[in-house]
N, CA, C and O of each residue as an XYZ file, in Angstrom:
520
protein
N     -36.872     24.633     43.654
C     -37.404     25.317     42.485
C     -38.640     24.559     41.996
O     -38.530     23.334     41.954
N     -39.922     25.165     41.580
C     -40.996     24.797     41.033
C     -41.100     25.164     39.706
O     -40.605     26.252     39.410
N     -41.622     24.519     38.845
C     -42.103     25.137     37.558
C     -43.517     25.953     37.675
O     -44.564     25.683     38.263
N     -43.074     27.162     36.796
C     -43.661     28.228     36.728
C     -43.900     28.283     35.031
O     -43.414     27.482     34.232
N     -44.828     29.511     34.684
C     -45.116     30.008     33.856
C     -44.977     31.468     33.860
O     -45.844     32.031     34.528
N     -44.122     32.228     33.296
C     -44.110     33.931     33.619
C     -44.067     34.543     32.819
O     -43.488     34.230     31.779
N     -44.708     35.722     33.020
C     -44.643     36.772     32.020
C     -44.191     38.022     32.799
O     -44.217     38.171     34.020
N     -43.710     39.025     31.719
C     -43.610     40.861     32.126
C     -44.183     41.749     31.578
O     -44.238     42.959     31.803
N     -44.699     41.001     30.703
C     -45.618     42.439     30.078
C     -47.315     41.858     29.347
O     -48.039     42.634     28.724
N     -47.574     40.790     29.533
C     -48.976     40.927     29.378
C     -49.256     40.064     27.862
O     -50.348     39.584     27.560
N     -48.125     40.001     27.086
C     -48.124     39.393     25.802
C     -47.579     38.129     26.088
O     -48.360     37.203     26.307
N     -46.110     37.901     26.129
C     -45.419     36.875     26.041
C     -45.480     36.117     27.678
O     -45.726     36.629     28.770
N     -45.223     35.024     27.387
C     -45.515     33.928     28.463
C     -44.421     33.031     28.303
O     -43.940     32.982     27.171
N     -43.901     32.279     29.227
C     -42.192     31.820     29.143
C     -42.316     30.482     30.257
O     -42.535     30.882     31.401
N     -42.243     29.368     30.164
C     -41.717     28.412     31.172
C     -40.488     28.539     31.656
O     -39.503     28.956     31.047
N     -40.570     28.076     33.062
C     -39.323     28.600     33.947
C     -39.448     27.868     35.514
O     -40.490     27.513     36.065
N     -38.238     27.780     35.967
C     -38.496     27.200     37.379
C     -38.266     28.540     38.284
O     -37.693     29.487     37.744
N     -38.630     28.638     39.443
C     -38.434     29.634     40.271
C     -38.155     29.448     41.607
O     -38.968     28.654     42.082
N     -37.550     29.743     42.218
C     -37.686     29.693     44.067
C     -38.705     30.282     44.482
O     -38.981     31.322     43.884
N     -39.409     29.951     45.363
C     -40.697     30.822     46.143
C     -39.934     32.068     46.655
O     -40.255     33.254     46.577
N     -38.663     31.396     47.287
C     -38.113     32.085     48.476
C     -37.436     33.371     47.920
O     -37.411     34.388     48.612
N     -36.885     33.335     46.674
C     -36.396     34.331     45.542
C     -37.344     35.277     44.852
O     -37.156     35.638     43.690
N     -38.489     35.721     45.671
C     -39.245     36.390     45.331
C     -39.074     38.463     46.106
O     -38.683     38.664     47.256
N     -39.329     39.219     45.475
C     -39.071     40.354     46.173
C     -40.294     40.634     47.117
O     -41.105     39.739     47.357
N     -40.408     41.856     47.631
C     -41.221     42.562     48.456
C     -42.278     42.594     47.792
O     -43.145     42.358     48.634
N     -42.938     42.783     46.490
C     -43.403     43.226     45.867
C     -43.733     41.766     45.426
O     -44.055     41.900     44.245
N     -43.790     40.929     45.627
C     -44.263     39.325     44.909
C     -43.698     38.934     43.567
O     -43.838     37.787     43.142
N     -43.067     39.866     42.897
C     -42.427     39.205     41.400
C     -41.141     38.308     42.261
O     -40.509     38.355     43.316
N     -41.310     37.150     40.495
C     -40.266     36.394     41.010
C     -38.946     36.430     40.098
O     -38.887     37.024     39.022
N     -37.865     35.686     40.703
C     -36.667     35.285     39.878
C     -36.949     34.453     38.865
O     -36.815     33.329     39.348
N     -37.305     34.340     37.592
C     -37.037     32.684     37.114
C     -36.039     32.438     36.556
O     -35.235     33.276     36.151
N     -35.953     31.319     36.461
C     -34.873     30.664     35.855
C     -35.254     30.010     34.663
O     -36.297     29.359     34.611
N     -34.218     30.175     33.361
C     -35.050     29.515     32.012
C     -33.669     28.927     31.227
O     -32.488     29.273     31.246
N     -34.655     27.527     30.308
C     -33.659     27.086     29.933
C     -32.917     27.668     28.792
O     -33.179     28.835     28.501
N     -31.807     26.866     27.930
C     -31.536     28.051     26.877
C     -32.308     27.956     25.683
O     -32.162     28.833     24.831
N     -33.205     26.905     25.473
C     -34.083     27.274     24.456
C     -35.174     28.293     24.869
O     -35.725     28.798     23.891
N     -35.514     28.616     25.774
C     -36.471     29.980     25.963
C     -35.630     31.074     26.030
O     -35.913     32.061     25.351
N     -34.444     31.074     26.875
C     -33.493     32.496     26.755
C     -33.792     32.486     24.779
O     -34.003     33.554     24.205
N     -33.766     31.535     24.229
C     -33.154     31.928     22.346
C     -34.770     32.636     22.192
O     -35.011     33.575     21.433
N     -35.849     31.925     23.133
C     -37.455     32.601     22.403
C     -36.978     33.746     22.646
O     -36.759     34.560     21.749
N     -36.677     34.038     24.279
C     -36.736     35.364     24.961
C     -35.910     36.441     23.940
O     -36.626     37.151     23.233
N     -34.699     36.570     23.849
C     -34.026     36.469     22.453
C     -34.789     37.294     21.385
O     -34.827     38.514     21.226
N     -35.535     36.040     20.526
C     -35.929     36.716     19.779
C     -37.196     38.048     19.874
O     -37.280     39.137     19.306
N     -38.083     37.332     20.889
C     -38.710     38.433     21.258
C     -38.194     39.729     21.804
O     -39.012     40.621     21.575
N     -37.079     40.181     22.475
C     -36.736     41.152     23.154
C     -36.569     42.255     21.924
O     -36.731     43.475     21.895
N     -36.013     40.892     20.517
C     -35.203     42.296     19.542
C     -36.350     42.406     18.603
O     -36.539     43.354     17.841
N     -37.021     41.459     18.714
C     -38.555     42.035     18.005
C     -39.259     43.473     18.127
O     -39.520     44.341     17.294
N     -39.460     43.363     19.534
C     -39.945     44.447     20.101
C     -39.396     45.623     20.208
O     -40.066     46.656     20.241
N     -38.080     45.592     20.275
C     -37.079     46.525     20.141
C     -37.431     47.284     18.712
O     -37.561     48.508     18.719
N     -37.573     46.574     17.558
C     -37.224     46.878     16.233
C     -38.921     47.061     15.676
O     -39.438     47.300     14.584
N     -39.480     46.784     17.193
C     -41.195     47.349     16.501
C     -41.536     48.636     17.341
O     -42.300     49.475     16.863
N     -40.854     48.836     18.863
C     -41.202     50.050     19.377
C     -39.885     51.203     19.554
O     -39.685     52.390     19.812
N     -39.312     50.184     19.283
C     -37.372     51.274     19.927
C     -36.493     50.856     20.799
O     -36.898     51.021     21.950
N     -35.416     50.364     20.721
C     -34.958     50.362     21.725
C     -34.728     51.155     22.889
O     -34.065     50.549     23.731
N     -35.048     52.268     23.198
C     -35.171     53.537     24.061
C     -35.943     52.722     25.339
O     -35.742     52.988     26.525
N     -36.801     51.749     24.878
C     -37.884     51.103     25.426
C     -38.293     49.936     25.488
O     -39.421     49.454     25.579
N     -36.722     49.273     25.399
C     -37.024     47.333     25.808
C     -35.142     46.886     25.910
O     -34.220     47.187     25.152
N     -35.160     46.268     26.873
C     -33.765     45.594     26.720
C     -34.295     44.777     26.005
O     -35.429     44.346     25.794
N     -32.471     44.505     25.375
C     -32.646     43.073     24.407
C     -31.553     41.870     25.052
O     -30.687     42.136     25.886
N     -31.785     40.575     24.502
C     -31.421     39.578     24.926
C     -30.683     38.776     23.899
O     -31.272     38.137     23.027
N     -29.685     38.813     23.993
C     -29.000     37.766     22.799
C     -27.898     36.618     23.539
O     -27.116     36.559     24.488
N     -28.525     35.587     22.174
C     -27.451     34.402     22.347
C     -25.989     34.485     21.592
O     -25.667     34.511     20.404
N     -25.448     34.507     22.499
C     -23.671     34.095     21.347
C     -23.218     32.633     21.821
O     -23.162     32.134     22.945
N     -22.888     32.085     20.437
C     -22.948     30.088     20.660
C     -21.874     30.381     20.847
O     -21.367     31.461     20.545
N     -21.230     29.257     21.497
C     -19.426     28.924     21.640
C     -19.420     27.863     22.260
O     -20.358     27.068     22.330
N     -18.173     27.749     22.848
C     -18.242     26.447     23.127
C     -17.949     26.631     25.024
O     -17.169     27.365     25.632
N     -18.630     25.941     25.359
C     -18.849     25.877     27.006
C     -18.015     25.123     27.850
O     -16.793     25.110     27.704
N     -18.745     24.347     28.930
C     -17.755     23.895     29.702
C     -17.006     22.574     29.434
O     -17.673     21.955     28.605
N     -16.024     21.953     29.745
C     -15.480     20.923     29.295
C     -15.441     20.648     27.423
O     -15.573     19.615     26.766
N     -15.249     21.794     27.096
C     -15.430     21.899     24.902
C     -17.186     21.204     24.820
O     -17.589     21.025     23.670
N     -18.038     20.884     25.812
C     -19.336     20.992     24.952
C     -19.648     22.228     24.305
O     -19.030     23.262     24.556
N     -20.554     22.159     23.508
C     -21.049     23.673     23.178
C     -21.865     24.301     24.345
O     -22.640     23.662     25.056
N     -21.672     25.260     24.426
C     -22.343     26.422     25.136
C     -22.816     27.697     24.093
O     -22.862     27.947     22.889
N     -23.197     28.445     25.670
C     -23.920     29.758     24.787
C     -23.410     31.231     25.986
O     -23.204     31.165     27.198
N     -23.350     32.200     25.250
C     -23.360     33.439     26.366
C     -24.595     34.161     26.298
O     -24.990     34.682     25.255
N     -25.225     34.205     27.405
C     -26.378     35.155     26.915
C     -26.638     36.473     27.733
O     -27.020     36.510     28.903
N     -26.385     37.477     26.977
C     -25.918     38.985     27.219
C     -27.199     39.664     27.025
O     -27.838     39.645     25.974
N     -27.536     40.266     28.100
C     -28.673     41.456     28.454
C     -28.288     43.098     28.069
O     -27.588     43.688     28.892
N     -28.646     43.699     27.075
C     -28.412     44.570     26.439
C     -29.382     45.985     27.493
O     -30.591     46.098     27.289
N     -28.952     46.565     28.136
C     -29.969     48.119     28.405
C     -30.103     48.511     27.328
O     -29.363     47.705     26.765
N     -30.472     49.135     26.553
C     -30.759     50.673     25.988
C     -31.325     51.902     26.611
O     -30.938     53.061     26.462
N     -32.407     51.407     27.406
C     -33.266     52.523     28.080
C     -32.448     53.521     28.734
O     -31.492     53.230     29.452
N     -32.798     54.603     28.502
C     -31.976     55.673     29.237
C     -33.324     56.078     30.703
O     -34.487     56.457     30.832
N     -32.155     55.672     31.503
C     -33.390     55.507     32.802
C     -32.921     56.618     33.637
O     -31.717     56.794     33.455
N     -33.333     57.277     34.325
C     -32.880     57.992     35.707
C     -31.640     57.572     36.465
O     -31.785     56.528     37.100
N     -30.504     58.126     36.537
C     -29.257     57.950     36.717
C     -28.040     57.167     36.082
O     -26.978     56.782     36.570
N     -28.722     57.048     34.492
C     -27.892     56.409     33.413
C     -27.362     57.347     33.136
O     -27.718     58.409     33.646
N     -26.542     57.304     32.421
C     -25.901     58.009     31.188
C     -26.619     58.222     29.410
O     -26.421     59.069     28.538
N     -27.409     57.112     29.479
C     -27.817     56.436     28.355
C     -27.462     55.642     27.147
O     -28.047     55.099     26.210
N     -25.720     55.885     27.767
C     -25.537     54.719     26.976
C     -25.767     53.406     26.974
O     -25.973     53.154     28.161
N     -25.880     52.167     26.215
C     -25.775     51.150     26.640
C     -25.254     50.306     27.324
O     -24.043     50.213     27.122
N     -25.711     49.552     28.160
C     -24.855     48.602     29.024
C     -25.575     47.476     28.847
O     -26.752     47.310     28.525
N     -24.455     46.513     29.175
C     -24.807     45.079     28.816
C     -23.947     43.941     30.094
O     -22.822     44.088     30.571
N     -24.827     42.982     30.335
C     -24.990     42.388     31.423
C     -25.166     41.288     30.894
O     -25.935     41.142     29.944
N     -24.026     39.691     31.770
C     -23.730     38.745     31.388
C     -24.542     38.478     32.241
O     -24.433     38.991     33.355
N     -26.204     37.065     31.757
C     -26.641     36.697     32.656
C     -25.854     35.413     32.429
O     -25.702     34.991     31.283
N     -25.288     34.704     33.611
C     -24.545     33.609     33.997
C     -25.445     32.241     34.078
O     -26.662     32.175     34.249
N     -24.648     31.323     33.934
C     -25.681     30.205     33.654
C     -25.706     29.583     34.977
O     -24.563     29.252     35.292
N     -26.418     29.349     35.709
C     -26.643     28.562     37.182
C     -26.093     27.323     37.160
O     -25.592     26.941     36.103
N     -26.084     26.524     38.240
C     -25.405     25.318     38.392
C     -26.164     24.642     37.779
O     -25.697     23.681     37.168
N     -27.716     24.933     37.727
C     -29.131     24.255     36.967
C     -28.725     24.186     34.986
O     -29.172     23.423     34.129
N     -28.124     24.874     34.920
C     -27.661     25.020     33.533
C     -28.671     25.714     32.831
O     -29.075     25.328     31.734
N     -29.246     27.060     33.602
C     -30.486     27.743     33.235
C     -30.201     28.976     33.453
O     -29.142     29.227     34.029
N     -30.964     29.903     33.097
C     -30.113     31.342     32.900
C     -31.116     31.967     33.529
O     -32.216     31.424     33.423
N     -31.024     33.325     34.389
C     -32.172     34.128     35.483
C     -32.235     35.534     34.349
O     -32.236     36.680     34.797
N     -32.273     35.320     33.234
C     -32.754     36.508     32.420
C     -33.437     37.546     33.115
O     -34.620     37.390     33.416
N     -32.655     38.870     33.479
C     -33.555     40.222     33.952
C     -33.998     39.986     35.082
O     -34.591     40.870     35.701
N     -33.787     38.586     35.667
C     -33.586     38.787     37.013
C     -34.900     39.411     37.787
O     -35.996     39.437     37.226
N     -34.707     39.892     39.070
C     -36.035     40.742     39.568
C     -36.524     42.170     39.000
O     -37.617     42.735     38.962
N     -35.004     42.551     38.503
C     -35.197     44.000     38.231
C     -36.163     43.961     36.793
O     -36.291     45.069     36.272
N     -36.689     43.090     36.262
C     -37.402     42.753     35.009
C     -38.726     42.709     35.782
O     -39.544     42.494     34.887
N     -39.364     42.787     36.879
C     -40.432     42.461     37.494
C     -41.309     41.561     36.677
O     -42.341     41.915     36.108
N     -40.668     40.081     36.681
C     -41.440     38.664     35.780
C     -42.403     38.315     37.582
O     -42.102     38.283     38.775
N     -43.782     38.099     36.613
C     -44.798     37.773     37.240
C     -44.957     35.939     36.976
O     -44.705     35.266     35.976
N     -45.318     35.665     37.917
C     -45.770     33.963     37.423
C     -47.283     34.076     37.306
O     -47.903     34.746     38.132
N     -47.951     33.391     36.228
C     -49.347     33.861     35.995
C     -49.957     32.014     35.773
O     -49.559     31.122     35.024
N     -50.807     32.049     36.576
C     -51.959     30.178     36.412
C     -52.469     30.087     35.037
O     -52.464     31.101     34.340
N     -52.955     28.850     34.530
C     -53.153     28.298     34.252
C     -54.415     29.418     32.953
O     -54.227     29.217     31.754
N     -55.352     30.281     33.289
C     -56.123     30.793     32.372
C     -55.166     32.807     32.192
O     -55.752     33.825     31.822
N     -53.892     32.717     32.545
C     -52.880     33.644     32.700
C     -52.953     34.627     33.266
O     -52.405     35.691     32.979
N     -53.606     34.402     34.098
C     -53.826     35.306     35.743
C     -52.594     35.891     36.281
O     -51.825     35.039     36.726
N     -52.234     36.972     36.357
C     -51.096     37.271     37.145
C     -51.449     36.646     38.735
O     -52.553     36.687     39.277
N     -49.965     35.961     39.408
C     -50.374     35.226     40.597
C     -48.981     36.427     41.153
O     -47.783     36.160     41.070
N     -49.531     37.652     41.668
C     -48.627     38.544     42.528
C     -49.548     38.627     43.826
O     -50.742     38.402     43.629
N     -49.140     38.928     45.152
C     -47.824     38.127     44.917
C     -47.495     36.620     44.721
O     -48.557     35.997     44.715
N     -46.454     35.823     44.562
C     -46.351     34.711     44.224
C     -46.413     33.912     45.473
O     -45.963     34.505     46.453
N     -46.962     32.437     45.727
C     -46.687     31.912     46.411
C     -46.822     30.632     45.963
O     -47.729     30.359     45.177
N     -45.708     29.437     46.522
C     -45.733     28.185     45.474
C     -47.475     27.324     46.169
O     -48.100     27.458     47.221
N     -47.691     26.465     44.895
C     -48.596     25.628     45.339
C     -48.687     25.286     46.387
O     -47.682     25.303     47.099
N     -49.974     24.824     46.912
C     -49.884     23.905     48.444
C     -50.112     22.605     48.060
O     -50.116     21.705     48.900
């Protein structure tokens, strides 16, 4: 895993590690983020939600508890709303799991997160440094 910088939509920008190799057909990548950016990601998801609709953004929330061995932990649950082509439209919600890294793959590929350089260039497709 390398550290990355990614975005999905052109506004928000997120540190994250990624696999090269965890990349799709299409050059977006997997990242992986810690849980203080899942809490940014978080707040931004329900921001946006509550400025355009949820019809038109999953949201991302933290629930604290207590984790492995009674440290504290967190669950962090991926909310659909979007009523997409072969939904139902109701909501569904999706446990993203915490990696052995102790980092969470928020939205995953199906979120198409871009890794973008240094002046925030989308870098699709991705390929790690040389």
């Amino acid at each position: 895993m390398i550290p990355v910088l990614v975005s999905n939509n052109e506004r928000d920008h997120y540190p994250a590690l990624a696999d090269p190799a965890e990349c799709d057909e299409e050059g977006y990548v997997k990242p992986y983020f810690d849980l203080a950016t899942v809490r940014v990601i978080a707040e931004d998801t329900q921001a946006a939600a509550a400025e355009f609709g949820h019809e038109v953004i999953d949201t991302v929330h933290v629930v604290d508890g207590p984790g492995r061995d009674g440290a504290p932990g967190a669950l962090v649950v991926v909310i659909c709303w979007m009523d997409l082509p072969g939904r139902t439209g109701d909501p569904v919600a999706f446990v993203a799991a915490e990696a052995a890294t102790g980092r969470y793959a928020v939205g995953g590929l199906p979120w198409c997160w871009y890794a973008v350089d240094d002046r925030l260039n989308p870098l699709i497709p991705f390929r790690a440094p040389q």
